[in-house]
KEKOLFI-274159 format. One record per residue (C-alpha): residue number from 1; residue in three letters; x, y, z. Coordinates in steps of 0.02 Angstrom, whole numbers, plus 50000, padded with zeros to 5 digits. Example, Ala and Ser with C-alpha at 12.3 -4.5 7.8 and 13.67 -1.06 7.14 Angstrom:
(1, "ALA", (50615, 49775, 50390))
(2, "SER", (50684, 49947, 50357))
% end
This chain:
(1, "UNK", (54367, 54426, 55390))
(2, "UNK", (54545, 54423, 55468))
(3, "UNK", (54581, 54592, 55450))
(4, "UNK", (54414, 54644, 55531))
(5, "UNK", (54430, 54505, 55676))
(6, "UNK", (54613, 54597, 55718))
(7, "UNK", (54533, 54756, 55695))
(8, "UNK", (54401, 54715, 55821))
(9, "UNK", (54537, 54641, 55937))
(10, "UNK", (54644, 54807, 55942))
(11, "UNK", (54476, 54907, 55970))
(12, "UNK", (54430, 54771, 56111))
(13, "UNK", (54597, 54793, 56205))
(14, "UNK", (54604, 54978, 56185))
(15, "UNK", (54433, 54993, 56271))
(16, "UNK", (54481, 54880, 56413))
(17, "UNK", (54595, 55006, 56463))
(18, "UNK", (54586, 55140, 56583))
(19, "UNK", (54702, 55277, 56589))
(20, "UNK", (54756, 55369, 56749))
(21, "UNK", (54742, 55543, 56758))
(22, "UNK", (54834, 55642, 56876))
(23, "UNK", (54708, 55756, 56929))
(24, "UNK", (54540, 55687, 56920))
(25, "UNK", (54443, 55543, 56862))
(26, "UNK", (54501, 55402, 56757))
(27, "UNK", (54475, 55436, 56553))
(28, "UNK", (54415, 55279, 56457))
(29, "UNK", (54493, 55239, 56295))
(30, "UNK", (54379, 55195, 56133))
(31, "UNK", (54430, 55172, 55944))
(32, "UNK", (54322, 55174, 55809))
(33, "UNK", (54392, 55085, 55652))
(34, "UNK", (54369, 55069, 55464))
(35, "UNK", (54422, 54921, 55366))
(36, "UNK", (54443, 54878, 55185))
(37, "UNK", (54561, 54733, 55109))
(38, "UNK", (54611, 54699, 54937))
(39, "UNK", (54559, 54690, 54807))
(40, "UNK", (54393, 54675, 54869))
(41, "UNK", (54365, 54890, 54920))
(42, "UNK", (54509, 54937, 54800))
(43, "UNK", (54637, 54891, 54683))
(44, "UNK", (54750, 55032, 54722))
(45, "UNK", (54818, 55119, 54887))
(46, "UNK", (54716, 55286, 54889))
(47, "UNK", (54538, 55159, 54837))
(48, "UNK", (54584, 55066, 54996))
(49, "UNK", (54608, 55216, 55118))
(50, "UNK", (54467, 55319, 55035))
(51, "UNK", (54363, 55155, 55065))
(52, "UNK", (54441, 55118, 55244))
(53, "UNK", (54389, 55302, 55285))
(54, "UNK", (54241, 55301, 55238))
(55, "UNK", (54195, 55135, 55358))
(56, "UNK", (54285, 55236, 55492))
(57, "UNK", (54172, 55373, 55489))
(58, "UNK", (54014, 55263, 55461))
(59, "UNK", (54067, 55194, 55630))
(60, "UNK", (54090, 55360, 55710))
(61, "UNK", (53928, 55399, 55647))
(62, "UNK", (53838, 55225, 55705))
(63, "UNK", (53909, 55272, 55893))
(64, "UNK", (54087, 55259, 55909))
(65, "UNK", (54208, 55137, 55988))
(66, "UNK", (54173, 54997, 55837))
(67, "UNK", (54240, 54902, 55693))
(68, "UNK", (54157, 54942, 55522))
(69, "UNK", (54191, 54835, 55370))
(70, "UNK", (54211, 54944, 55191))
(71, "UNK", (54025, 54919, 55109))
(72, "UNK", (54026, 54831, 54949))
(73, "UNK", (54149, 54796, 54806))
(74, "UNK", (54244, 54990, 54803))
(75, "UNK", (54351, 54922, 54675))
(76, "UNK", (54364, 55027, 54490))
(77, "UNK", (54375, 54924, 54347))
(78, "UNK", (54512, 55087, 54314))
(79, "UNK", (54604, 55063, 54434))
(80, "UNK", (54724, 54937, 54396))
(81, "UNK", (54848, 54871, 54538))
(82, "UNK", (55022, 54903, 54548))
(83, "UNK", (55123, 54779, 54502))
(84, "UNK", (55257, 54695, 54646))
(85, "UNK", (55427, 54642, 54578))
(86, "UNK", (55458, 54455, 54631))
(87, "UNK", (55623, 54410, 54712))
(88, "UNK", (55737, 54339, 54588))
(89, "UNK", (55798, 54183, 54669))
(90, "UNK", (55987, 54120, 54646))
(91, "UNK", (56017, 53958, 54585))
% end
């Protein structure tokens, strides 16, 4: 829910803005954005972008300038995640 909520307040801010153009009207700015977090739409990098993607273009599809959540649990038994090294602390 984070991730979408600071999704939603990039695309918010982007859309308030209004840029100047030199030689005619003003051009309004709009985002669309797909979102996916793990390890609920993937276990591994590529499962989370293909899965962030996908929401992206569901939201360019549903009108642009929104935030779409990835649909669903994307994540392959298969896919396992890769493993972070933990700091060694001193003593």
């Amino acid at each position: 829910e984070e991730a979408r909520y600071a999704a939603e307040r990039i695309r918010s801010r982007l859309s308030a803005k209004v840029l100047k153009r030199t030689d005619a009207q003003p051009l309004a700015c709009t985002v669309s954005i797909g979102v996916a977090v793990f390890p609920e739409h993937g276990l591994t990098p590529g499962a989370l972008i293909a899965a962030a993607d996908t929401a992206l273009y569901q939201a360019k599809r549903a009108g642009k300038n929104r935030v779409i959540m990835a649909a669903g649990d994307e994540a392959q038994p298969g896919n396992a995640p890769i493993p972070v090294k933990q700091p060694v602390s001193e003593h």
